[in-house]
N, C-alpha and C positions, 0 to 999 in steps of 0.2 A: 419461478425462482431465478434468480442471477446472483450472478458471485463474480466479484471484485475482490481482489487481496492486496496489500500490501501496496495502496496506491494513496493513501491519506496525505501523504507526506509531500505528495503532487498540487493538492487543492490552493490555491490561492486563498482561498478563504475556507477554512473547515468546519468555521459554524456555520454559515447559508450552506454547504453541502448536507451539512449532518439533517440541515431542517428539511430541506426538497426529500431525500431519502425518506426520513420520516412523514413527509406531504403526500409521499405513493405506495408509500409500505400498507399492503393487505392489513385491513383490521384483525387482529392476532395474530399479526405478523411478527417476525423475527429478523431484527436487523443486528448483527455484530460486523465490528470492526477490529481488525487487526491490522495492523503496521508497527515500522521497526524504527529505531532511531537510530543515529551514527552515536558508537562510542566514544570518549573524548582522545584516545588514544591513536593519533594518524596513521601508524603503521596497522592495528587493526583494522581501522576505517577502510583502509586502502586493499586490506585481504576481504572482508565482507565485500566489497564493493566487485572485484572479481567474482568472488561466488558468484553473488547477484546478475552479474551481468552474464556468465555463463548460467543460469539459471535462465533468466530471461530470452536470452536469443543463445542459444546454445550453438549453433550452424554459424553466425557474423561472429561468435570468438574465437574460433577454430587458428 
């Protein structure tokens, strides 16, 4: 099992990722994806995006 979250949004190309994933996925295997989108509102963009970043490296936002 491996687990990647919230990294879709990174692929340069999301459909050849979606395919390879699906090319190694165990037969009955179980692929989901989840990823987030920026709101169109800048001033929330810019508080998610804290979250996030104290979510992600929680010690370099100190």
């Amino acid at each position: 099992m491996d687990h990647k979250k919230e990294i879709a949004h990174h692929f340069s190309n999301p459909e050849l990722a979606v395919q390879e994933m699906h090319r190694v996925l165990k037969p009955k295997g179980i692929f989901i994806l989840i990823d987030n989108v920026a709101p169109e509102e800048a001033e929330t963009t810019k508080i998610l995006h804290q979250i996030e970043t104290l979510r992600i490296h929680p010690i370099c936002a100190v």
